[in-house]
DOMI-10970 format. One record per residue (C-alpha): residue in one letter; x, y, z. Coordinates in steps of 0.5 Angstrom, whole numbers, padded with zeros to 4 digits, always signed. Layout:
BEGIN
aXYZ/...
END
This chain:
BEGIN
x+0248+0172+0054/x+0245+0171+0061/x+0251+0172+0065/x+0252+0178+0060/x+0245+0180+0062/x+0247+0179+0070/x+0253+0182+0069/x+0250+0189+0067/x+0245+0188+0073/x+0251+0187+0077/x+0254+0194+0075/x+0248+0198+0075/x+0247+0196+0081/x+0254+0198+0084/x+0253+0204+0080/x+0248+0206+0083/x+0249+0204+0091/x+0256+0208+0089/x+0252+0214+0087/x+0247+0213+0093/x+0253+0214+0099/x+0256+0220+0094/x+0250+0223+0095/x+0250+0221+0102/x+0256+0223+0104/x+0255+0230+0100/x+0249+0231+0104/x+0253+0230+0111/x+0258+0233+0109/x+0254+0239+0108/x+0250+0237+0115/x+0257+0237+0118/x+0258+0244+0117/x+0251+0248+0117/x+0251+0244+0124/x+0256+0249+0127/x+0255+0253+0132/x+0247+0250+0133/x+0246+0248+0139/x+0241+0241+0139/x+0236+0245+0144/x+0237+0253+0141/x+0230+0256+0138/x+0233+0254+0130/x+0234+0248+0132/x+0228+0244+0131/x+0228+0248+0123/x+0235+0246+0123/x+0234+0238+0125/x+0227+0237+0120/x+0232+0240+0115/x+0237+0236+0116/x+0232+0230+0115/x+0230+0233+0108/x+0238+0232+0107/x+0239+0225+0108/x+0234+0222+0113/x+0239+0216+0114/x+0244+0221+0119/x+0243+0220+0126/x+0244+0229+0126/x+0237+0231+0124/x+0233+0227+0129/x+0238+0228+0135/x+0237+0235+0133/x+0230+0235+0133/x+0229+0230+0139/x+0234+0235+0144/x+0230+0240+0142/x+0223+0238+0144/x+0226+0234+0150/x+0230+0240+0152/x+0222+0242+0152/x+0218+0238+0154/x+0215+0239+0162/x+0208+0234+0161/x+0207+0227+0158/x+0205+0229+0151/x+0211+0233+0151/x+0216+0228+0153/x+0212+0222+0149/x+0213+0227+0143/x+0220+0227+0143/x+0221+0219+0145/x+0221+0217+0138/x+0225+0222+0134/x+0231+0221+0140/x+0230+0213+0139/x+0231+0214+0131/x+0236+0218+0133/x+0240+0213+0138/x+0239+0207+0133/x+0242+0211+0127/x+0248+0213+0131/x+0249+0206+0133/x+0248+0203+0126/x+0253+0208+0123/x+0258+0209+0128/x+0258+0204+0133/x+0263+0199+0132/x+0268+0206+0131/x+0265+0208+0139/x+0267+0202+0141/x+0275+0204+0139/x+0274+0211+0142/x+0279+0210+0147/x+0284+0206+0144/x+0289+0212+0144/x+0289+0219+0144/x+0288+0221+0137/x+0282+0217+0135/x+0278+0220+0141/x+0280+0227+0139/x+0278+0226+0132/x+0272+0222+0134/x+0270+0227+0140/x+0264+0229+0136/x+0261+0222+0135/x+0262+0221+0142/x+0259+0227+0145/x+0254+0227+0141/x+0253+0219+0143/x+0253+0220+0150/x+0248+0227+0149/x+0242+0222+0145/x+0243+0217+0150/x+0242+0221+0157/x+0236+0224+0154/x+0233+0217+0152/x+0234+0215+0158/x+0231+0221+0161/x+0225+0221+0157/x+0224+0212+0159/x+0225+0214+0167/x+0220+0221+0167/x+0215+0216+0163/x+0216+0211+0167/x+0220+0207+0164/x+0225+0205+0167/x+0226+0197+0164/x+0227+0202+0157/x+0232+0207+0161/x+0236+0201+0163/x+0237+0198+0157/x+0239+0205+0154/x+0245+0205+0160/x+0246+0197+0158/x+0247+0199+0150/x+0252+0205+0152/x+0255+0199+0156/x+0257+0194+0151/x+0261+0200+0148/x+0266+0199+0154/x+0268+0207+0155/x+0273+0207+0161/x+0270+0214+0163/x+0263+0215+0164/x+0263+0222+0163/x+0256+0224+0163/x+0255+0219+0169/x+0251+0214+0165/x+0253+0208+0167/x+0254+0205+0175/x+0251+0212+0179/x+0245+0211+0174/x+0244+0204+0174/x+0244+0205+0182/x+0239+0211+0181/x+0235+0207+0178/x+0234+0200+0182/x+0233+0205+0189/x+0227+0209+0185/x+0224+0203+0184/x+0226+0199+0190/x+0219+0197+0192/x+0217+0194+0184/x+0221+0186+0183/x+0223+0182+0178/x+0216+0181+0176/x+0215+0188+0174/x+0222+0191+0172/x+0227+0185+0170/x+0234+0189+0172/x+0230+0189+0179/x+0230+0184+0185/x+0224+0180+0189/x+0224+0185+0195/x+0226+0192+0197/x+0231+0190+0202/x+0234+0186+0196/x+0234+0192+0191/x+0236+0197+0196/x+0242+0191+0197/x+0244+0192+0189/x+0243+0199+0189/x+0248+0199+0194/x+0253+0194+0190/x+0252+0198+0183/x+0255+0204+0188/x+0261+0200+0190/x+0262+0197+0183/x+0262+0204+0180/x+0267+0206+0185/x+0272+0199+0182/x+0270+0201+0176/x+0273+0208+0177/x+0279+0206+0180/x+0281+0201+0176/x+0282+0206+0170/x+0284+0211+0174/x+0291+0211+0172/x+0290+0211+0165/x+0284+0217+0165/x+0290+0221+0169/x+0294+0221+0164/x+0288+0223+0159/x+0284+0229+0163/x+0288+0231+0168/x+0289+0228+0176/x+0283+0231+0178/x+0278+0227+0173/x+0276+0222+0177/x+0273+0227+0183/x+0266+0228+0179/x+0265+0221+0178/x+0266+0219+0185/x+0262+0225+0187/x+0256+0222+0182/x+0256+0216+0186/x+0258+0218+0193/x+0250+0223+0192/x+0247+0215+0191/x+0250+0212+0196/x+0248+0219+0200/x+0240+0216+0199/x+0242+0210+0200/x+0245+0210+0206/x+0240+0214+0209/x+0234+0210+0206/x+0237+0204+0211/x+0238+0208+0218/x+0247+0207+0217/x+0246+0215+0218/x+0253+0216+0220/x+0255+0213+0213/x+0250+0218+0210/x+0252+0224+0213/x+0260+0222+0211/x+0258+0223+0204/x+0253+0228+0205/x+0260+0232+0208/x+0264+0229+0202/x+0258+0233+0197/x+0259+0239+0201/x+0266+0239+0201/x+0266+0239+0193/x+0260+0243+0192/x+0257+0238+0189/x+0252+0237+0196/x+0245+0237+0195/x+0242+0241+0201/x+0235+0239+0200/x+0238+0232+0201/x+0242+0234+0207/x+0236+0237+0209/x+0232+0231+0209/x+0237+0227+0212/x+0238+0232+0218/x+0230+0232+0218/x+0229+0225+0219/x+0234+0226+0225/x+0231+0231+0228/x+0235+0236+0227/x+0230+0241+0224/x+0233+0248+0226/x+0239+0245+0221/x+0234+0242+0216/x+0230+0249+0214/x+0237+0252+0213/x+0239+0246+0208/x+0232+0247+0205/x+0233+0254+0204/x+0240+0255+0200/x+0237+0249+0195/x+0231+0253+0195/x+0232+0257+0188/x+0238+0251+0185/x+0232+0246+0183/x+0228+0247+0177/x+0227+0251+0172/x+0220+0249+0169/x+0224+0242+0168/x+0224+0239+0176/x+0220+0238+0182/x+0224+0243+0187/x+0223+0239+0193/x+0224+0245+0197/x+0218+0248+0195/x+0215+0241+0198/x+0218+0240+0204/x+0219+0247+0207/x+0212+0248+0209/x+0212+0241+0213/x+0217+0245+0218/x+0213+0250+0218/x+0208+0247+0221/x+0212+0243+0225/x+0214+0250+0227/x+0207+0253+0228/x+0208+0257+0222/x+0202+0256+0218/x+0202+0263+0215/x+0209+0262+0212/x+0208+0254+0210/x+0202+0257+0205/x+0207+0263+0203/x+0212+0258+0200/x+0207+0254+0197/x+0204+0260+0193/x+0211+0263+0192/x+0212+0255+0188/x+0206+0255+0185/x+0207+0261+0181/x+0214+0259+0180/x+0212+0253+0177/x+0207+0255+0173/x+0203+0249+0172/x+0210+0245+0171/x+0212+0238+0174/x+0212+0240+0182/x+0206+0243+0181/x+0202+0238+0184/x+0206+0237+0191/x+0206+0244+0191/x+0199+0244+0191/x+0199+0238+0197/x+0204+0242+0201/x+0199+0249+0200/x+0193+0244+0203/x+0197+0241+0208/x+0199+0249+0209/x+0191+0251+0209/x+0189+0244+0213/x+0193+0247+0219/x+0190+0254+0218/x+0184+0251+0220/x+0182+0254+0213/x+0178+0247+0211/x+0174+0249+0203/x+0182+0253+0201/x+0185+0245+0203/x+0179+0241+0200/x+0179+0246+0194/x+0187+0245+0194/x+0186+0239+0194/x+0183+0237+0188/x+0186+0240+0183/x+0193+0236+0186/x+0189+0230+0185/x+0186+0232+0177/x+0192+0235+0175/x+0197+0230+0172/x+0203+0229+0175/x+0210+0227+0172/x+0217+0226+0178/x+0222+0229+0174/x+0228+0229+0179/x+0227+0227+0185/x+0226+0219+0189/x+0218+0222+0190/x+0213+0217+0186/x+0206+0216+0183/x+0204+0212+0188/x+0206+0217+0194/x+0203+0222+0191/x+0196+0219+0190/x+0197+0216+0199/x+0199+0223+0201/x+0192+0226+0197/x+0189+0221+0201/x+0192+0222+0207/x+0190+0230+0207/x+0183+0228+0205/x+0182+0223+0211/x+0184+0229+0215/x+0180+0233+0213/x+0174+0228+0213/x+0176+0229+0221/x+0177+0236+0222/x+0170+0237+0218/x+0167+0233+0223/x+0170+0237+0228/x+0169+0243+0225/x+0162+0242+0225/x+0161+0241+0232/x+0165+0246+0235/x+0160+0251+0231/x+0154+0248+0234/x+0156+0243+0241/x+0148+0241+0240/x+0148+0238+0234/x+0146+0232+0235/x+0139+0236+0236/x+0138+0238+0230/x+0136+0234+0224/x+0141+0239+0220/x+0147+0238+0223/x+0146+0231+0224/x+0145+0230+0218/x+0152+0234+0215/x+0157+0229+0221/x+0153+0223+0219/x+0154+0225+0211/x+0161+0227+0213/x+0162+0220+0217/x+0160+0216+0211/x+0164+0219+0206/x+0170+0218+0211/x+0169+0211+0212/x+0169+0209+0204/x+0175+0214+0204/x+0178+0211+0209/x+0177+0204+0206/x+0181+0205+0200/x+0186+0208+0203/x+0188+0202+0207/x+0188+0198+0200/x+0193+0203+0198/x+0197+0201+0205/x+0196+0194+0205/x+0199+0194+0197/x+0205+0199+0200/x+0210+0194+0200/x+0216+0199+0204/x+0210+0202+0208/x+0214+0200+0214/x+0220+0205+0213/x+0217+0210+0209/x+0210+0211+0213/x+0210+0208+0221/x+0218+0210+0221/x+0216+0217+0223/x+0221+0222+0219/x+0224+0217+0213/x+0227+0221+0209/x+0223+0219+0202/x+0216+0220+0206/x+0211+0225+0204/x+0207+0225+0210/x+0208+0228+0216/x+0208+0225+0222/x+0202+0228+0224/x+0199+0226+0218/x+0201+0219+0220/x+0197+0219+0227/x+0191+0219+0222/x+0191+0212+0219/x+0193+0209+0226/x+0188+0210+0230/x+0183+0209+0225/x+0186+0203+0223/x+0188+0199+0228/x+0191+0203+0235/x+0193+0197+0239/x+0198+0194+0233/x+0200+0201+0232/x+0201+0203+0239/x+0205+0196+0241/x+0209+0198+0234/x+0211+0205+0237/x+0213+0202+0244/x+0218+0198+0240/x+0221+0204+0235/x+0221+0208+0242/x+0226+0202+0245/x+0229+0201+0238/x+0230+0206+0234/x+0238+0209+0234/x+0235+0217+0233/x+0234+0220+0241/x+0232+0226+0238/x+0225+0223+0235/x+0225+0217+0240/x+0219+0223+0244/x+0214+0223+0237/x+0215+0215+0239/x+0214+0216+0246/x+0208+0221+0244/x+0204+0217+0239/x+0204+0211+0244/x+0201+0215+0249/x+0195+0218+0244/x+0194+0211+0241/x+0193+0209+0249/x+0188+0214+0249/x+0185+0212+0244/x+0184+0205+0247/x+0181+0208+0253/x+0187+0206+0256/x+0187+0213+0260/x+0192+0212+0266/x+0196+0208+0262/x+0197+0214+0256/x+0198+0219+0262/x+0203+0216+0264/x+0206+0217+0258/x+0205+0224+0258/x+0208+0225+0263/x+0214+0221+0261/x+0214+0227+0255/x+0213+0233+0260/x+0222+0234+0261/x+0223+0231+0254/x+0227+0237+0251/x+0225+0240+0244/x+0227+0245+0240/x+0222+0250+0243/x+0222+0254+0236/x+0221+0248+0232/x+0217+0244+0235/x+0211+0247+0237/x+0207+0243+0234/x+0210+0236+0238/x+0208+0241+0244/x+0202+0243+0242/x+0199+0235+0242/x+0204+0234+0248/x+0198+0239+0251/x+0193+0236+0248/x+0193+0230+0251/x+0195+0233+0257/x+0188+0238+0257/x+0183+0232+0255/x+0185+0228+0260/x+0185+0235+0266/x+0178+0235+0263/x+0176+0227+0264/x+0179+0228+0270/x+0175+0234+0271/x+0181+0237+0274/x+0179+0246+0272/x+0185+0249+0274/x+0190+0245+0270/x+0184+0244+0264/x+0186+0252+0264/x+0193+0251+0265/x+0194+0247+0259/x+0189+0249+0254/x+0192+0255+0254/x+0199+0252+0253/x+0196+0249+0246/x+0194+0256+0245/x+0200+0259+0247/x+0204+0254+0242/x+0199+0252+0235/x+0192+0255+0238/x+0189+0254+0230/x+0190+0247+0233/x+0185+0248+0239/x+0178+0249+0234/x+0178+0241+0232/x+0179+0238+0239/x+0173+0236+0241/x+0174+0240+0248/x+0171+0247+0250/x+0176+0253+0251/x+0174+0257+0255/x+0175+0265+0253/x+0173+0271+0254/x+0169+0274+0249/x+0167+0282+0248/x+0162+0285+0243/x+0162+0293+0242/x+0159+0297+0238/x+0153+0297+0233/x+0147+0292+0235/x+0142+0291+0230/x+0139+0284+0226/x+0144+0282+0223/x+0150+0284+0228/x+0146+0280+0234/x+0145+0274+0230/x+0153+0274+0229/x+0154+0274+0236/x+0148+0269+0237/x+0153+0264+0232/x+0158+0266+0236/x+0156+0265+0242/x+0153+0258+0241/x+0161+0255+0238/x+0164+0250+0243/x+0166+0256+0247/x+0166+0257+0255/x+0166+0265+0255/x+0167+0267+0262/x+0169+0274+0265/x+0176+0270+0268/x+0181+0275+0267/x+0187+0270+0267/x+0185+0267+0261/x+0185+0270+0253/x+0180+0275+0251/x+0176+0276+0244/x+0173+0283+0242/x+0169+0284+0237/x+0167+0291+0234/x+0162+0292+0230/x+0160+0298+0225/x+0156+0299+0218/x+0158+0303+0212/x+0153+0304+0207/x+0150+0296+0206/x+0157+0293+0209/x+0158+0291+0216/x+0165+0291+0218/x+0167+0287+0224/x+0175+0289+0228/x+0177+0283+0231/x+0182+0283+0236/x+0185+0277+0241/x+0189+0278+0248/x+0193+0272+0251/x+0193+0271+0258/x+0197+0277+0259/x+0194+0282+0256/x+0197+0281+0249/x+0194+0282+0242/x+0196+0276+0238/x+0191+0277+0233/x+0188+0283+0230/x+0183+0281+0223/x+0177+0285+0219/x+0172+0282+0216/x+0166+0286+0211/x+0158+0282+0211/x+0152+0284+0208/x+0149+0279+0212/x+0149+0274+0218/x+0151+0267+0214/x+0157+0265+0216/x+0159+0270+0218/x+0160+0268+0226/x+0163+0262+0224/x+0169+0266+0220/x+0169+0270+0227/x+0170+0263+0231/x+0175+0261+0228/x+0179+0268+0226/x+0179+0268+0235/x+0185+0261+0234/x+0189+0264+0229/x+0186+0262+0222/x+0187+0267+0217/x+0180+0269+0214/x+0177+0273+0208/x+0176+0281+0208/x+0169+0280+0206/x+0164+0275+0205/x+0159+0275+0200/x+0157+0267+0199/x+0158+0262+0203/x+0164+0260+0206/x+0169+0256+0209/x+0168+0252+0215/x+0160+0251+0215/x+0161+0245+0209/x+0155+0247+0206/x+0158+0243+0200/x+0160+0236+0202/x+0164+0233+0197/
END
């Protein structure tokens, strides 16, 4: 009786599991068909994916359409976690159900075309799991996604899931060990070593099936794939100073149209070649993108701009992709390149402002090598310049400031401000495993400083260790375009030192370097710098003249933040009131030596009123009687007014009308 009893157990049992894959199969038959023509990242794709769940939630079908969908969508962090666990349901499912039958898809010709669906499908879930792991950060979980496709054994990697993106990873995160990530080594040099290696073995992976691809897609099959492997090995190389290997497949990529110009740009930078980096930046600058990606253009074009004394230009680009972008990921490197664009203005509240809301807005790196870390240090790196420029600005407004109690009080607040600041910026310095190759080694293609930027932390920090570094790069370094910036930041660290005689004579080394004139203003201009501060101790006038009027021949927005007294003619017209009066007493009272020398630049101002308004014409002539700048400015009253006139003398671009306090008095001190 008890076997009759578990036989008939048995039975309904069978019965039922029978039922349950008939039903099953009815269901993904039906799937199967209503999928037809639905893309996964259409609009009816997220109703069609839930629908699919209702049929049969064990189908991988209904979860990647779901998942595709909200990645194809996501540009923040809540999107992307969002879409995590419905694409990692979905890769589970496909891996249970068709595992074992993906493993054989290329066991001949027929399985792999009747099975192609499965297939592409497999391949699809998988980059974006991967994707979705490496945007949040997750490259440990990205790597196990490309070990999984591995153990599958395809002999094509069609969607560039396996060497190309095992290298991609390890060179991302090059400066992490094992102990954070396990796929990685104990040291940078070690993982770009085996970023190196994956790249290599990708290529053997390639031609070892090459014969039988060709017979399956065609004698061209394995071009793309090269071409994947050759843009890593681009990086790479670049990465590790083997330029000419660099630049071989950087000519391999443009030969095929698969060249990434904004990479290219960033090599011919780091070369100095920057006339040829602006072209190459320029033809990426709408590829990138969508609302998806970093368009790194957006970034990097500004720097070259201030390198060429087009800080007017630098803000307009990063404005074009700031509208562009619309708050999606490269919206905050955007608003760095504005602040630095702002910074060197001399619009210093825009930059502060600019700034901030880069740090406070949440960052996510998709496309590109750039990372958090770099993003925080290069925030920190503008502040710290604006800590100076401020502390400048200040005591170019007022000469006499350690008089009054006022003016005192704002530099020491802005100095104890920049002090803390500057402490935890060393912090992120010292933590900075390749700060070497990416900071110190002016122009590294991966660096998101300029090298301006850079003088920065090393005069503060230690300018006999950095000036030492610099003479060595300056012997060593393989670049003769960039071996003058060494040249240039050994002689400012000298002067820093108050090793003047020695710092002139390295100046005087840099005065027959050739440089590229129309890109290389802002090298010129702290060439001339120097030059003019060390005419001044020398109390040498004439030469004093000739080289301040060099610096504001070349990057004159530069010259309010020198600490040195420009000499100017400055000319007032038309009404004379209160209000008008107390404007020229601003003025007259900056670190300005106006005098009636008719071989240097002149300023006039005309003043008038209209109803309550007073309206100031600015116009500024060079040495040779040329107008080089022409502004207006409406007031109602005095206050900061004649600051804004000061600055507007060296180029800054100022309001049209003031009605609050503005930009370079600092009345707010963050």
């Amino acid at each position: 009786m008890k076997l009759l009893i578990r036989y008939i157990f048995t039975l309904q049992l069978l019965m039922l599991i029978l039922n349950s894959h008939a039903q099953n199969a009815a269901a993904r038959y039906e799937i199967d068909a209503k999928r037809m023509g639905v893309s996964p990242t259409e609009k009816d794709a997220l109703p069609r994916g839930k629908e699919f769940v209702r049929l049969d939630s064990t189908y991988y079908v209904g979860w990647m359409f779901q998942g595709m969908y909200l990645h194809d969508r996501s540009a923040d962090v809540s999107g992307l976690q969002k879409a995590l666990p419905i694409l990692r349901k979905s890769f589970y499912l496909i891996e249970k159900d068709y595992g074992g039958l993906l493993a054989t898809i290329y066991n001949d010709p027929y399985t792999y075309t009747v099975n192609n669906l499965r297939y592409a499908d497999y391949l699809n879930i998988a980059g974006a799991l991967r994707e979705v792991y490496e945007n949040l950060e997750m490259p440990d979980s990205a790597w196990w996604v490309i070990q999984r496709v591995q153990t599958k054994d395809f002999r094509k990697d069609h969607y560039s899931l396996l060497y190309s993106r095992m290298s991609w990873l390890v060179h991302r995160n090059r400066f992490y060990t094992k102990k954070q990530f396990a796929f990685l080594r104990n040291s940078v040099a070690e993982n770009e070593q085996l970023a190196l290696q994956l790249c290599y073995d990708g290529l053997g992976f390639i031609d070892r099936n090459k014969p039988n691809n060709d017979l399956w897609f065609g004698d061209y099959q394995s071009i793309p794939d090269k071409l994947s492997i050759y843009h890593n090995l681009s990086l790479i190389h670049s990465y590790l100073k083997n330029y000419d290997s660099s630049a071989y497949y950087y000519e391999q990529l443009a030969a095929n149209g698969s060249v990434s110009w904004n990479n290219y740009g960033s090599l011919k930078t780091e070369m100095g070649e920057f006339a040829a980096a602006t072209e190459m930046y320029n033809r990426d600058k709408y590829k990138y993108g969508g609302i998806k990606y970093l368009m790194e253009p957006y970034y990097y074009l500004p720097t070259l701009q201030i390198y060429a004394g087009k800080t007017v230009a630098a803000m307009d680009i990063a404005r074009e992709a700031i509208q562009y972008s619309n708050s999606s990921p490269g919206f905050g490197w955007y608003n760095i390149a504005l602040a630095r664009s702002y910074l060197y203005n001399g619009q210093l509240d825009s930059a502060w402002l600019t700034l901030d809301k880069a740090a406070h807005f949440k960052e996510i790196h998709i496309g590109t090598t750039l990372t958090q870390p770099q993003y925080e240090f290069t925030i920190g790196v503008l502040k710290l310049i604006w800590f100076e420029k401020q502390i400048a600005a200040t005591k170019f407004l007022h000469p006499n400031w350690w008089y009054h109690p006022k003016w005192l009080y704002e530099v020491a607040s802005l100095q104890a401000q920049q002090y803390v600041h500057e402490y935890l910026l060393a912090n992120q310095l010292i933590l900075n495993p390749e700060r070497s190759r990416i900071i110190y080694d002016l122009f590294c293609g991966e660096s998101t400083v300029s090298y301006d930027e850079v003088f920065s932390l090393m005069h503060r920090f230690s300018p006999r260790y950095f000036g030492k570094l610099m003479h060595e790069y300056a012997s060593l370094d393989p670049r003769e375009k960039i071996k003058p910036y060494f040249k240039l930041y050994e002689g400012r660290l000298l002067w820093t030192q108050k090793k003047y005689q020695q710092a002139a004579d390295t100046y005087k080394t840099l005065t027959s370097a050739v440089v590229d004139t129309a890109h290389e203003k802002l090298f010129m201009a702290r060439l001339y710098e120097g030059l003019w501060e060390q005419a001044v101790r020398d109390n040498d006038e004439a030469k004093a003249i000739q080289f301040q009027q060099l610096l504001f021949e070349h990057y004159p927005t530069l010259i309010p933040f020198s600490n040195l007294p420009f000499s100017m003619q400055v000319q007032f017209s038309g009404l004379a009131d209160k209000v008008t009066n107390q404007v020229q007493a601003d003025i007259r009272q900056c670190n300005i030596t106006s005098n009636d020398n008719s071989s240097i630049p002149k300023a006039v101002v005309q003043f008038s009123k209209k109803g309550s308004k007073y309206s100031a014409n600015i116009d500024v002539y060079n040495q040779k009687g040329i107008i080089l700048f022409s502004r207006k400015l409406l007031f109602s009253t005095a206050e900061n007014v004649g600051a804004q006139i000061a600055f507007s003398f060296f180029g800054t671009e100022i309001p049209l009308e003031i009605d609050a306090p503005a930009t370079q008095e600092a009345t707010t001190t963050p």
